[in-house]
N, CA, C and O atoms as a Tripos MOL2 file, in Angstrom:
@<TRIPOS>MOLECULE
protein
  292   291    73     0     0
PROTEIN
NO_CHARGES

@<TRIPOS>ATOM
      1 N           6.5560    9.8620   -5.8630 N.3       1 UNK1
      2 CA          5.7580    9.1220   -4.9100 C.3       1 UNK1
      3 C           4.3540    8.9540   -5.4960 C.2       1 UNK1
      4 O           3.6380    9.8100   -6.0150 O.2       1 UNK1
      5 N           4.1610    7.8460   -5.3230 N.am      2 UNK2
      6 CA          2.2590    7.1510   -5.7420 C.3       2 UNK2
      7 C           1.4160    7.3240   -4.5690 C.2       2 UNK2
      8 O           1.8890    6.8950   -3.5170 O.2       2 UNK2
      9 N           0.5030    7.7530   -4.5390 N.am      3 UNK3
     10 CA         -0.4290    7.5690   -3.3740 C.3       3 UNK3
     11 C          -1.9820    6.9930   -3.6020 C.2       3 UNK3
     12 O          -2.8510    7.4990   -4.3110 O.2       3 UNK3
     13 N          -2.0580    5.9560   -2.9030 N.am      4 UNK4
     14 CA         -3.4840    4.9810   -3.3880 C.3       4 UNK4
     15 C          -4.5290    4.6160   -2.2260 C.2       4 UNK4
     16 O          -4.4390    3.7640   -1.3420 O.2       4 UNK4
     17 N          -5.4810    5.4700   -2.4920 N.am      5 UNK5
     18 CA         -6.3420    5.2420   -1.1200 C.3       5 UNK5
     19 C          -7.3710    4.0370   -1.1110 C.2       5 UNK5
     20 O          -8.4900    4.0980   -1.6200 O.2       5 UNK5
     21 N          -7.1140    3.5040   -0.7980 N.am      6 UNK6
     22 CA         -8.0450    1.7590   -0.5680 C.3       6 UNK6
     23 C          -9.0410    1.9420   -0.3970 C.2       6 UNK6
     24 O          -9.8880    1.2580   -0.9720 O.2       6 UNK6
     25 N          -9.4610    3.1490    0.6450 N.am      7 UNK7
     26 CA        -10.8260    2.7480    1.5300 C.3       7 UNK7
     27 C         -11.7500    3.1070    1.2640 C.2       7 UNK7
     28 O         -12.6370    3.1010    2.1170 O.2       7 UNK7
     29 N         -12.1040    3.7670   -0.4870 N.am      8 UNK8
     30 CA        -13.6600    4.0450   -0.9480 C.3       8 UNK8
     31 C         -13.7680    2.9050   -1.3980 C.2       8 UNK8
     32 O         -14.8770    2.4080   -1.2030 O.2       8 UNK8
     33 N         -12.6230    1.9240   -2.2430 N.am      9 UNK9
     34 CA        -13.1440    0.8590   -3.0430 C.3       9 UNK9
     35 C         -13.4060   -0.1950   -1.7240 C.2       9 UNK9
     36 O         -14.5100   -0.7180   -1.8740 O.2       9 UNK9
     37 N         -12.6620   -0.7150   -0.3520 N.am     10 UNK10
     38 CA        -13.2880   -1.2490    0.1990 C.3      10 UNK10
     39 C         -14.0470   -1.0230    1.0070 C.2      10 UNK10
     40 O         -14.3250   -1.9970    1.7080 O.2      10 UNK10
     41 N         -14.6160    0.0290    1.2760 N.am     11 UNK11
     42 CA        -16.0170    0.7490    1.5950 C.3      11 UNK11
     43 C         -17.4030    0.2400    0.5570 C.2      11 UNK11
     44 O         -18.5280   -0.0500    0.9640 O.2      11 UNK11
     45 N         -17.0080    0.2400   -0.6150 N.am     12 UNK12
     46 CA        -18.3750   -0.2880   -1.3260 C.3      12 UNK12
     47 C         -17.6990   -1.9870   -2.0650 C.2      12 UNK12
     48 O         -18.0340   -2.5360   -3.1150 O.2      12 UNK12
     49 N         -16.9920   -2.2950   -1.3430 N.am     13 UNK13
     50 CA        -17.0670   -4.1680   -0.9990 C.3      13 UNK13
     51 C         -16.2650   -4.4230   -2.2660 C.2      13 UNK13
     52 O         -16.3930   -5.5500   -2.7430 O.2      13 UNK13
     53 N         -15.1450   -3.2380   -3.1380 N.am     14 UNK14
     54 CA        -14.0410   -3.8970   -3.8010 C.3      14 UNK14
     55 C         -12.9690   -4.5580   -3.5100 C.2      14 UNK14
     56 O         -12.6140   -4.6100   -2.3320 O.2      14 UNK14
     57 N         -12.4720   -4.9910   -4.1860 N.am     15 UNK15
     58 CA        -10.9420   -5.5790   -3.7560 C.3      15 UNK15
     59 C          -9.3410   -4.7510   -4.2350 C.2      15 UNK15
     60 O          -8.7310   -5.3640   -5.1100 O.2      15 UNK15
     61 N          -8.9400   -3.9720   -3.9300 N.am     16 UNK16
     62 CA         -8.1390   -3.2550   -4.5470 C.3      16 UNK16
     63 C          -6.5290   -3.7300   -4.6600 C.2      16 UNK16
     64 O          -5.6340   -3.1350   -5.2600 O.2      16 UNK16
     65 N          -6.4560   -4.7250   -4.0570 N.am     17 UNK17
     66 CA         -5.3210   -5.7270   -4.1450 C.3      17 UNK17
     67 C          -4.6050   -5.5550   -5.8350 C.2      17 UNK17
     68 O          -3.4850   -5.0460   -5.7840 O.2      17 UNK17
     69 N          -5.0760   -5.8910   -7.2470 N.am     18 UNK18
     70 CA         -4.8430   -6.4210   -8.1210 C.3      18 UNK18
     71 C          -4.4380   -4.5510   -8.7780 C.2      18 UNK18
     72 O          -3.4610   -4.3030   -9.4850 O.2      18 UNK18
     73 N          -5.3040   -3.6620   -8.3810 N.am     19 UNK19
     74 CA         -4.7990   -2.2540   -8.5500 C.3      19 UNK19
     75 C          -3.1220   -1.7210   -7.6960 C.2      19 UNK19
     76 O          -2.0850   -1.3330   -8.2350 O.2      19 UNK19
     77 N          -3.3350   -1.8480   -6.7170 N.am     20 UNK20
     78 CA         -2.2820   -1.4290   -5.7130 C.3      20 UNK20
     79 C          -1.0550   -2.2280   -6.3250 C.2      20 UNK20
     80 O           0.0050   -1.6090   -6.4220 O.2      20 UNK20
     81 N          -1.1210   -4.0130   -6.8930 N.am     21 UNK21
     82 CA         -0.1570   -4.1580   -7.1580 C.3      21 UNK21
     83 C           0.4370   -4.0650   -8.8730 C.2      21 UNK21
     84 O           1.4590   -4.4200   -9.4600 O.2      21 UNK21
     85 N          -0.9170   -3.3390   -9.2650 N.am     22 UNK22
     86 CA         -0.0030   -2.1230  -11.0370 C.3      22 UNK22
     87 C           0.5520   -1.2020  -10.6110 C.2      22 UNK22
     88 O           1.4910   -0.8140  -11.3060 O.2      22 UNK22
     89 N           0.2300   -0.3200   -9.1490 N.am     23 UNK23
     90 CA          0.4660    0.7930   -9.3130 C.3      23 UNK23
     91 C           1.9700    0.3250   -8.7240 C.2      23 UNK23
     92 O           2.9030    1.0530   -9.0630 O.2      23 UNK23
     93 N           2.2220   -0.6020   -8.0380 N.am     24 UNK24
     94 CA          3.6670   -0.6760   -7.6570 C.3      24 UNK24
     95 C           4.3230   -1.3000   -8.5930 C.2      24 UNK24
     96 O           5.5450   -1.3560   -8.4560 O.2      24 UNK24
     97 N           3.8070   -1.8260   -9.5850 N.am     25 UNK25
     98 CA          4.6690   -2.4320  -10.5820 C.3      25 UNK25
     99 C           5.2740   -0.9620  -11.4770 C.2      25 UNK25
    100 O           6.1960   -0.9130  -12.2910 O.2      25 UNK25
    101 N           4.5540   -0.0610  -11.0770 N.am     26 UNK26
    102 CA          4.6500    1.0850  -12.2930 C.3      26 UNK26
    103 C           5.9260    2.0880  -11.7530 C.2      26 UNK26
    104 O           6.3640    3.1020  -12.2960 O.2      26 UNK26
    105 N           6.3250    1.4840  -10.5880 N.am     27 UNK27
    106 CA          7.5250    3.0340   -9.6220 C.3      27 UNK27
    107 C           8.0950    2.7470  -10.3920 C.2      27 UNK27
    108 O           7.9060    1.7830  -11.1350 O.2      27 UNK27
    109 N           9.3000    3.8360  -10.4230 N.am     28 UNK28
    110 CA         10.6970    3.9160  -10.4470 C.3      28 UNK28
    111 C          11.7010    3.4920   -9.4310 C.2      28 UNK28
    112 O          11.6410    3.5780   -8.2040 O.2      28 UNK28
    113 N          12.5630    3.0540  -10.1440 N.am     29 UNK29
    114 CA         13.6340    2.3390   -8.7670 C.3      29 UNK29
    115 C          13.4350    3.6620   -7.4270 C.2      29 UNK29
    116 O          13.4720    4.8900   -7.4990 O.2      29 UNK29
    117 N          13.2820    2.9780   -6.5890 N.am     30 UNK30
    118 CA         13.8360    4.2530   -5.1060 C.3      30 UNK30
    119 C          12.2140    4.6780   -4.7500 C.2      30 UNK30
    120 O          11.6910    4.8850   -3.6540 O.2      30 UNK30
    121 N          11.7560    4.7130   -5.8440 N.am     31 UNK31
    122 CA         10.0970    5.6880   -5.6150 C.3      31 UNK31
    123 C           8.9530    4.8220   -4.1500 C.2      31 UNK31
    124 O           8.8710    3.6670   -3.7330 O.2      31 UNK31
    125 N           8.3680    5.9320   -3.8420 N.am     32 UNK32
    126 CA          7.7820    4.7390   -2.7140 C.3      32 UNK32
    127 C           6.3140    5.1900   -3.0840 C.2      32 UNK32
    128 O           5.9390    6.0840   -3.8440 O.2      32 UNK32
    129 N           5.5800    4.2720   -2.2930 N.am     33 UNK33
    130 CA          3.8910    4.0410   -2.8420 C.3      33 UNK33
    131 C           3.1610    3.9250   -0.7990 C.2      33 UNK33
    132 O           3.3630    3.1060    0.0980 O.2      33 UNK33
    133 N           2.3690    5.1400   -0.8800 N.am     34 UNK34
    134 CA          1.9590    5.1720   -0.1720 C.3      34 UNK34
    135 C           0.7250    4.6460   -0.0200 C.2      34 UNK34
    136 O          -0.0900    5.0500   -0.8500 O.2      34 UNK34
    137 N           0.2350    3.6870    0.9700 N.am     35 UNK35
    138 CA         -0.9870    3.2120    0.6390 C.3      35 UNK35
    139 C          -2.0650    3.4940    2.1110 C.2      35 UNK35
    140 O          -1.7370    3.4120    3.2950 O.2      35 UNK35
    141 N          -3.5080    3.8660    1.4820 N.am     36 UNK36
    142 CA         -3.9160    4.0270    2.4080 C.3      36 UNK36
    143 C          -4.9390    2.9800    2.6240 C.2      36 UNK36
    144 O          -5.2290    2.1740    1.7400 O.2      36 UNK36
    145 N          -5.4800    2.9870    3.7780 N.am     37 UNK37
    146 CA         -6.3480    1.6490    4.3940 C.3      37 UNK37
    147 C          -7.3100    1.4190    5.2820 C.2      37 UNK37
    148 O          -6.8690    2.1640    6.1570 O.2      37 UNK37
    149 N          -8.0250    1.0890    5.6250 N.am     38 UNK38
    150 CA         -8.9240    0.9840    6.6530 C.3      38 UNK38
    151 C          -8.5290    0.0510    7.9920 C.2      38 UNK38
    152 O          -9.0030    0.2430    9.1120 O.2      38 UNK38
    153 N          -7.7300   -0.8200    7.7050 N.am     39 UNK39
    154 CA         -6.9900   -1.7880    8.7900 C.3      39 UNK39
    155 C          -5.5490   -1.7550    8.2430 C.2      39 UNK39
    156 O          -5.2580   -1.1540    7.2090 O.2      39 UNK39
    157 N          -4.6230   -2.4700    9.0320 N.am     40 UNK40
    158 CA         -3.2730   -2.3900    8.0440 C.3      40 UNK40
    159 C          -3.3260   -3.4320    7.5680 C.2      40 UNK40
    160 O          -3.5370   -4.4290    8.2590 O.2      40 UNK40
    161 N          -3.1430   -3.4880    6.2150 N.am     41 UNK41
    162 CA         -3.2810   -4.1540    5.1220 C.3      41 UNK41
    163 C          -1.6540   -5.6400    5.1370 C.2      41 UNK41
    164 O          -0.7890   -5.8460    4.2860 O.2      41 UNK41
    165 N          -1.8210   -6.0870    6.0150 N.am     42 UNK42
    166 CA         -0.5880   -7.2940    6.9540 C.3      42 UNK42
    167 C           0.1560   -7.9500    5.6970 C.2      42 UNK42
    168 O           1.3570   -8.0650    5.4510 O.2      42 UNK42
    169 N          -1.5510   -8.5310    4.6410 N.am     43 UNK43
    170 CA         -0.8610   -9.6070    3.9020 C.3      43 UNK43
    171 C          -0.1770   -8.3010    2.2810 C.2      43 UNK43
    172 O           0.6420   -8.6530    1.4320 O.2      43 UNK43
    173 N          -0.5790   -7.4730    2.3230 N.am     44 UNK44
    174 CA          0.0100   -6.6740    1.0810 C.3      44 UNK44
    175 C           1.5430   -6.1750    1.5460 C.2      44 UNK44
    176 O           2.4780   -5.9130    0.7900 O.2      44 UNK44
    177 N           1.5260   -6.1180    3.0980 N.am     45 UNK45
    178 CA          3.1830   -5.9160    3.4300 C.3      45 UNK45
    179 C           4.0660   -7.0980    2.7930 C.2      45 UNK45
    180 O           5.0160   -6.9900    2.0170 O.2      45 UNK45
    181 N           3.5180   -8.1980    3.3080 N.am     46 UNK46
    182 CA          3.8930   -9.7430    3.0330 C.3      46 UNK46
    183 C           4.4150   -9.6470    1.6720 C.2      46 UNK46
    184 O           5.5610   -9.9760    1.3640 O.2      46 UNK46
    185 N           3.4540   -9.1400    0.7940 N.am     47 UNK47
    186 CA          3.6320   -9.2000   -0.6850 C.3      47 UNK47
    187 C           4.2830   -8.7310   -1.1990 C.2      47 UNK47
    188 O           4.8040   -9.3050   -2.1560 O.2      47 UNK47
    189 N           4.6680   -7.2830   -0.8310 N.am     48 UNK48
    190 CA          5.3430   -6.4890   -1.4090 C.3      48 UNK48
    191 C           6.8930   -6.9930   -0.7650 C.2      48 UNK48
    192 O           7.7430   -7.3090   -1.5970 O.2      48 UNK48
    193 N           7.2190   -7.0580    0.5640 N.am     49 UNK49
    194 CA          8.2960   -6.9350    0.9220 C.3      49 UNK49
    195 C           8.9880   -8.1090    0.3660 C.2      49 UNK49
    196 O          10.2150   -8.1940    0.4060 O.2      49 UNK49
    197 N           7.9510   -9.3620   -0.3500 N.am     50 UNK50
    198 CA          8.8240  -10.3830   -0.4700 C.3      50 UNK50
    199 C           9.5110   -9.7450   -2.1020 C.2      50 UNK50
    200 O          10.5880  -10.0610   -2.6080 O.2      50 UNK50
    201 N           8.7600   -9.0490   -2.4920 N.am     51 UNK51
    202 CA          9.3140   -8.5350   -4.0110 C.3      51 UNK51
    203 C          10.4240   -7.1990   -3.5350 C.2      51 UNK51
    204 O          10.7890   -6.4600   -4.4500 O.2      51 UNK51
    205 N          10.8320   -6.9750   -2.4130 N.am     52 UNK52
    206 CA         11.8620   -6.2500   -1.8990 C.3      52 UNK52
    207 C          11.7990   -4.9450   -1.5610 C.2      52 UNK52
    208 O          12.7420   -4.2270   -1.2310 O.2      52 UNK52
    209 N          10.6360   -4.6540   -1.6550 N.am     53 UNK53
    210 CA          9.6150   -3.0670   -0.6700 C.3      53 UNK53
    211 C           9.7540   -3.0930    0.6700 C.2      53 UNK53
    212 O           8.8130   -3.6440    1.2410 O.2      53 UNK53
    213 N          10.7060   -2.6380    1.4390 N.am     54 UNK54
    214 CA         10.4280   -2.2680    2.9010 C.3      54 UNK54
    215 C           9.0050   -1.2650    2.8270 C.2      54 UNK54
    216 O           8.4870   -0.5390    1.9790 O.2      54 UNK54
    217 N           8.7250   -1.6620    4.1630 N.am     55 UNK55
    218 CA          7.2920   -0.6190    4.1510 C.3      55 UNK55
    219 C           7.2230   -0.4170    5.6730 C.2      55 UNK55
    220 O           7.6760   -1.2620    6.4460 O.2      55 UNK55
    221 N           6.7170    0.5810    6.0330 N.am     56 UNK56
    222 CA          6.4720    1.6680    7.5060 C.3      56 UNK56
    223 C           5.0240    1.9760    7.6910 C.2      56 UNK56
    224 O           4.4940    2.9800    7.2160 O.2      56 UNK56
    225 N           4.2280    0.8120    8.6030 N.am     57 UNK57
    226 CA          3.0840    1.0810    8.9980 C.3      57 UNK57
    227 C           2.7390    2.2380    9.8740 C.2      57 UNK57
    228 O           3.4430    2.6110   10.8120 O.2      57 UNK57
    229 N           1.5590    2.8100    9.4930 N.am     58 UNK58
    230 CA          1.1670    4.0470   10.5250 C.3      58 UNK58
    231 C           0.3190    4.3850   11.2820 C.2      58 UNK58
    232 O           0.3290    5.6130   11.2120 O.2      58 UNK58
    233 N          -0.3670    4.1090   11.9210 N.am     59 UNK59
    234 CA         -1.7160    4.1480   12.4640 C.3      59 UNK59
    235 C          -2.4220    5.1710   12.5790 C.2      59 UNK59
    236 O          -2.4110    5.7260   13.6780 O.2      59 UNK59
    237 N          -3.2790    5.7560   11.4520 N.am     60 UNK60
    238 CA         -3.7400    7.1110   11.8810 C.3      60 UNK60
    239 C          -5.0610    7.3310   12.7470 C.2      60 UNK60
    240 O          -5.5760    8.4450   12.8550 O.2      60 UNK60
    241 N          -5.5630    6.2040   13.3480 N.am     61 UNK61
    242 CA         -6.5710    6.5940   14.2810 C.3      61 UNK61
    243 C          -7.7520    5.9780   13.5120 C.2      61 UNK61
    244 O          -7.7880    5.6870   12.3160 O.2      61 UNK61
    245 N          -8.6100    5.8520   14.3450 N.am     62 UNK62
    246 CA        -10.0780    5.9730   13.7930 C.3      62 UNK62
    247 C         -10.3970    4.1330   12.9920 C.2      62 UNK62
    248 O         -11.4530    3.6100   12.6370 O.2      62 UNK62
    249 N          -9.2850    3.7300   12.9730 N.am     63 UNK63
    250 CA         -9.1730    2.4800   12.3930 C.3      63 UNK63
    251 C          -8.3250    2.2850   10.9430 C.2      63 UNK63
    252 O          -7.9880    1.1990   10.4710 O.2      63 UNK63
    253 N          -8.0370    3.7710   10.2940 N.am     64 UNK64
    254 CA         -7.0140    4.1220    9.3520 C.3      64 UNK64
    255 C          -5.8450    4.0840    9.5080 C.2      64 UNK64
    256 O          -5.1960    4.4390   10.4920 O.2      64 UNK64
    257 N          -5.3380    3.4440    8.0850 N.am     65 UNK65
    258 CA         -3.7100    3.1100    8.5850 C.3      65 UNK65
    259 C          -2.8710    3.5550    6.7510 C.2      65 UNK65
    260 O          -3.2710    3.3340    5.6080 O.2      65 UNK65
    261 N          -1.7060    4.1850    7.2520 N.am     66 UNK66
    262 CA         -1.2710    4.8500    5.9820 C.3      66 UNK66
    263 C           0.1900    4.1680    5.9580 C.2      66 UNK66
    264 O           1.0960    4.4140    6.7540 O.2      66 UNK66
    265 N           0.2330    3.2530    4.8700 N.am     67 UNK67
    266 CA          1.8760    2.3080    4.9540 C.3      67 UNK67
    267 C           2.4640    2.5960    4.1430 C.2      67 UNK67
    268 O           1.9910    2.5920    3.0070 O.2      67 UNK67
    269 N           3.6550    2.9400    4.3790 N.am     68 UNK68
    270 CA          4.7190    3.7900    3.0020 C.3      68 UNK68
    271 C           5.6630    2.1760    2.8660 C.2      68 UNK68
    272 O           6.2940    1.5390    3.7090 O.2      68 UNK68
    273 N           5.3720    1.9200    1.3240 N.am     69 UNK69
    274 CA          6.3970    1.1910    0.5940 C.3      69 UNK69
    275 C           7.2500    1.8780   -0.1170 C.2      69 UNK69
    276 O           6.9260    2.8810   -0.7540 O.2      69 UNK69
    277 N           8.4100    1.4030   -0.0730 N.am     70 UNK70
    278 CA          9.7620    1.7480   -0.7010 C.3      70 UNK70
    279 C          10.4410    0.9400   -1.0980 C.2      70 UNK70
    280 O          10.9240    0.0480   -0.4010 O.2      70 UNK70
    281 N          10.7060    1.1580   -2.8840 N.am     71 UNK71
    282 CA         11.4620    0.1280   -3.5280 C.3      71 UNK71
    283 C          12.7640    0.4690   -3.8240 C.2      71 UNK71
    284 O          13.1570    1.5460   -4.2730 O.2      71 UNK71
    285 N          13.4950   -0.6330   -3.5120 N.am     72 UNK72
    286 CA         15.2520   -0.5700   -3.5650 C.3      72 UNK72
    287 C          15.1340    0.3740   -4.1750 C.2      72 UNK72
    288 O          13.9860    0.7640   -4.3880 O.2      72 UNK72
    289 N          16.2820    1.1400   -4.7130 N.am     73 UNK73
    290 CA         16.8720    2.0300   -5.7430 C.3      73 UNK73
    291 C          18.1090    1.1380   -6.2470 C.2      73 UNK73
    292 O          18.8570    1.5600   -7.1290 O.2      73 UNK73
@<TRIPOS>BOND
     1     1     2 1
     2     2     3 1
     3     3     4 2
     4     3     5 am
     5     5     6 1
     6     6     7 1
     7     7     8 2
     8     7     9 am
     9     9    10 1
    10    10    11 1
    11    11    12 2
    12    11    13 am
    13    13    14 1
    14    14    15 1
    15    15    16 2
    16    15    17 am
    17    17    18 1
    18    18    19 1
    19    19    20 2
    20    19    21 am
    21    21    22 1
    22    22    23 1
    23    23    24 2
    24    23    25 am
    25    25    26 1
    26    26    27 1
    27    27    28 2
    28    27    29 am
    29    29    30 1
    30    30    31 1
    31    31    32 2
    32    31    33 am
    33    33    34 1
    34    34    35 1
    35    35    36 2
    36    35    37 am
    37    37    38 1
    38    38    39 1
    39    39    40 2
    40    39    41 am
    41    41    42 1
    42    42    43 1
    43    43    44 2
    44    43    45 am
    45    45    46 1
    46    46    47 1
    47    47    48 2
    48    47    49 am
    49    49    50 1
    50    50    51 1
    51    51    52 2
    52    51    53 am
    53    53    54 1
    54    54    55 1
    55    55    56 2
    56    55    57 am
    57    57    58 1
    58    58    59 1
    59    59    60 2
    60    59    61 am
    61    61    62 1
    62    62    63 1
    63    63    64 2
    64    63    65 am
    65    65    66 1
    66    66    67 1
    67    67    68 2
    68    67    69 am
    69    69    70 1
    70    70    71 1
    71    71    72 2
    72    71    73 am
    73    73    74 1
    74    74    75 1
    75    75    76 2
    76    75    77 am
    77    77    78 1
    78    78    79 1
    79    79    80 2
    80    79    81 am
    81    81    82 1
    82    82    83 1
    83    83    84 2
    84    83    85 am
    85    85    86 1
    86    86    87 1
    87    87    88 2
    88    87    89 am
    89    89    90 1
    90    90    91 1
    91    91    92 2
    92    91    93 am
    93    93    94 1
    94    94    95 1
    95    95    96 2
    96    95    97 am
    97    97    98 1
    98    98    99 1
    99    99   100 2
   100    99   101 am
   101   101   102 1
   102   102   103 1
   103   103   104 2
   104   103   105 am
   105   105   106 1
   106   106   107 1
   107   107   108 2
   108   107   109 am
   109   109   110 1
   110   110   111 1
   111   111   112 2
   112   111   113 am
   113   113   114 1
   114   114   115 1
   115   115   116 2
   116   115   117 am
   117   117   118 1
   118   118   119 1
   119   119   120 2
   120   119   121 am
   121   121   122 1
   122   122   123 1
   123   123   124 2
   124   123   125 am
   125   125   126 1
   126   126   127 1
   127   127   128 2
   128   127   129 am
   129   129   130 1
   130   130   131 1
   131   131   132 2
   132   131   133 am
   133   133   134 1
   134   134   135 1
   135   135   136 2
   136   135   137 am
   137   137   138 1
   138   138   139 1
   139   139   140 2
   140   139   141 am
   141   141   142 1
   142   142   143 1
   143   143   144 2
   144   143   145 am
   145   145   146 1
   146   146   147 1
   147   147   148 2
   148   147   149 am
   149   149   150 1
   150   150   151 1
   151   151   152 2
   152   151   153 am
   153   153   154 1
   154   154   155 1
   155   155   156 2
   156   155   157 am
   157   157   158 1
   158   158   159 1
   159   159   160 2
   160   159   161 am
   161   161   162 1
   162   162   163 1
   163   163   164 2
   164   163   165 am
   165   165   166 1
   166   166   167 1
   167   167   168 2
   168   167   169 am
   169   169   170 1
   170   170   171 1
   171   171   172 2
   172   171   173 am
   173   173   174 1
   174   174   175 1
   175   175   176 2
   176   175   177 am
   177   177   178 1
   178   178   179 1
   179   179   180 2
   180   179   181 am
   181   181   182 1
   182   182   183 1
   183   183   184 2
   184   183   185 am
   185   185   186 1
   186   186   187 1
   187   187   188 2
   188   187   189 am
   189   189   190 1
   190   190   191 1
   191   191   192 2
   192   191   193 am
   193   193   194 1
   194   194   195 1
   195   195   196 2
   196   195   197 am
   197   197   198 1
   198   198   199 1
   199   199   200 2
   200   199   201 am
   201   201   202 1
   202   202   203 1
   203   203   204 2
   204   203   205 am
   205   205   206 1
   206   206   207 1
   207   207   208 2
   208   207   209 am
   209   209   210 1
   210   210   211 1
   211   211   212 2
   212   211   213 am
   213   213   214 1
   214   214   215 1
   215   215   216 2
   216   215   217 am
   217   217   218 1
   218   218   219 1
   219   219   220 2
   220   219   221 am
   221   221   222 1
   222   222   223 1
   223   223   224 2
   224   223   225 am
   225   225   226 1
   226   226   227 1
   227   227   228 2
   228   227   229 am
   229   229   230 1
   230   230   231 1
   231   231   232 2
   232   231   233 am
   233   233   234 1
   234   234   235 1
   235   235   236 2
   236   235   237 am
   237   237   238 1
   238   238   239 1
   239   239   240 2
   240   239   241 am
   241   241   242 1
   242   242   243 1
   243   243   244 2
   244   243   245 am
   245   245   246 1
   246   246   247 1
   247   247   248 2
   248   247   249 am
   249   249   250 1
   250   250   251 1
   251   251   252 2
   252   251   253 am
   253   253   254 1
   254   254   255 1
   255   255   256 2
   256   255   257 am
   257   257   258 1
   258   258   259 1
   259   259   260 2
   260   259   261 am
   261   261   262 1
   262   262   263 1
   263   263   264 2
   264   263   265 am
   265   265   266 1
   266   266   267 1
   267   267   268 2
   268   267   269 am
   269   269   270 1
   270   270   271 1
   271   271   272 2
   272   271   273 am
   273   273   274 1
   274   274   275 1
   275   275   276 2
   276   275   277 am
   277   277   278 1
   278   278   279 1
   279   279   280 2
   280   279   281 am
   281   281   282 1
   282   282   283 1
   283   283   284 2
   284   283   285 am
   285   285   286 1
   286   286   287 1
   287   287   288 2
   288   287   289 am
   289   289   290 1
   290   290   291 1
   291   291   292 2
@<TRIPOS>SUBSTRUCTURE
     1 UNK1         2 RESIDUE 1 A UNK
     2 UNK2         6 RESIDUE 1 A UNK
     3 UNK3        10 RESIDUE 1 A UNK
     4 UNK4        14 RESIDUE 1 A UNK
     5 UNK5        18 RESIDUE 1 A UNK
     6 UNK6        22 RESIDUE 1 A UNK
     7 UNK7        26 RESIDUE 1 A UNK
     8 UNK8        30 RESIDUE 1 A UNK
     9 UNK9        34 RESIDUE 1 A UNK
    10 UNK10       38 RESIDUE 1 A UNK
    11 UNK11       42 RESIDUE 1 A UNK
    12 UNK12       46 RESIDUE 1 A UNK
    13 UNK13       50 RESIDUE 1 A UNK
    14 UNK14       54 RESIDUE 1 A UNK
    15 UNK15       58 RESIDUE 1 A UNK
    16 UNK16       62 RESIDUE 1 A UNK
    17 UNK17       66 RESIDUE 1 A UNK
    18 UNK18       70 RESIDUE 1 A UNK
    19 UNK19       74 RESIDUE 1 A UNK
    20 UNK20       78 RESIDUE 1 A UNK
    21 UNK21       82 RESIDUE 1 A UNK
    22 UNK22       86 RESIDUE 1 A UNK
    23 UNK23       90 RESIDUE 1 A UNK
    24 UNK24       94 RESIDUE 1 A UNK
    25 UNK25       98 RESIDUE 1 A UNK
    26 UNK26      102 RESIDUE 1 A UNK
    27 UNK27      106 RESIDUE 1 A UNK
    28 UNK28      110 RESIDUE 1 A UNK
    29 UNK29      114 RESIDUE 1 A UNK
    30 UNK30      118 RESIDUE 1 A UNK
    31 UNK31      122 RESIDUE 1 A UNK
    32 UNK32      126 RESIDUE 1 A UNK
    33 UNK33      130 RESIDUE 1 A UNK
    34 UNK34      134 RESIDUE 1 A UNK
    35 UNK35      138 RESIDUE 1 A UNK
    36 UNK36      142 RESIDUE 1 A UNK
    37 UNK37      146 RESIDUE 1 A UNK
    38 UNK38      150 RESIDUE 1 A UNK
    39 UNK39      154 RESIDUE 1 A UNK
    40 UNK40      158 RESIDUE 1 A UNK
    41 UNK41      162 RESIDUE 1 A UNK
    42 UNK42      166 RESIDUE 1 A UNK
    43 UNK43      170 RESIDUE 1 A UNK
    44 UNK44      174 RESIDUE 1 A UNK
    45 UNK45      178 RESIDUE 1 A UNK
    46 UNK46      182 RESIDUE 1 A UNK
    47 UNK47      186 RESIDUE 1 A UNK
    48 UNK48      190 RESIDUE 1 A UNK
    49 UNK49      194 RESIDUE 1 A UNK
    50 UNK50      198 RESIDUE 1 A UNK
    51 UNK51      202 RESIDUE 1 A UNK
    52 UNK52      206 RESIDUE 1 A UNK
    53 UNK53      210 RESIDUE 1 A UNK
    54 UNK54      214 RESIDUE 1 A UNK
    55 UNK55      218 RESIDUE 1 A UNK
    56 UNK56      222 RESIDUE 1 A UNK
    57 UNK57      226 RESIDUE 1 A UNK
    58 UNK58      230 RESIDUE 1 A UNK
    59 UNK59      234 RESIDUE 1 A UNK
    60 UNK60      238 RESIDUE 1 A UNK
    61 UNK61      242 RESIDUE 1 A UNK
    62 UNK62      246 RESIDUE 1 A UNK
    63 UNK63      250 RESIDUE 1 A UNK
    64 UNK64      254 RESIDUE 1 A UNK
    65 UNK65      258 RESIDUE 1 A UNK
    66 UNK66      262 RESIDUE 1 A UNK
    67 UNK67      266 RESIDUE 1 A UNK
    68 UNK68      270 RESIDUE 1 A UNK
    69 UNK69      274 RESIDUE 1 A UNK
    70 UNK70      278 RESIDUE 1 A UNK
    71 UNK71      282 RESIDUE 1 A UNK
    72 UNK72      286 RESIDUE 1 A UNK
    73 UNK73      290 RESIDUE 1 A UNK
């Protein structure tokens, strides 16, 4: 499992889009990539799931949201 926390780089006004999608290029079949966020991240579900990642949004409060992607095996 990968785990990638979004919300220092978009806290100081990065874009972490173009990271999040090396680090999912980098799983292993089956492996899942947990991502963390400040809002839920709608259009990176979009993205991933069209490349065949189911993913499980989570709402942890406070305005944080932790979405587990999972790639086929």
């Amino acid at each position: 499992m990968a785990t990638f926390d979004a919300r220092p780089i978009i806290a100081s006004g990065g874009e972490p889009f173009e990271m999040i999608m090396a680090t999912a290029a980098s799983l292993a079949d089956g492996e899942e990539l947990v991502v963390l966020a400040p809002f839920e991240p709608v259009p990176l579900e979009g993205v991933l799931s069209s490349q065949g990642f189911s993913y499980e949004p989570v709402d942890l409060g406070g305005g944080d949201w932790q979405v587990t992607f999972r790639q086929p095996s």
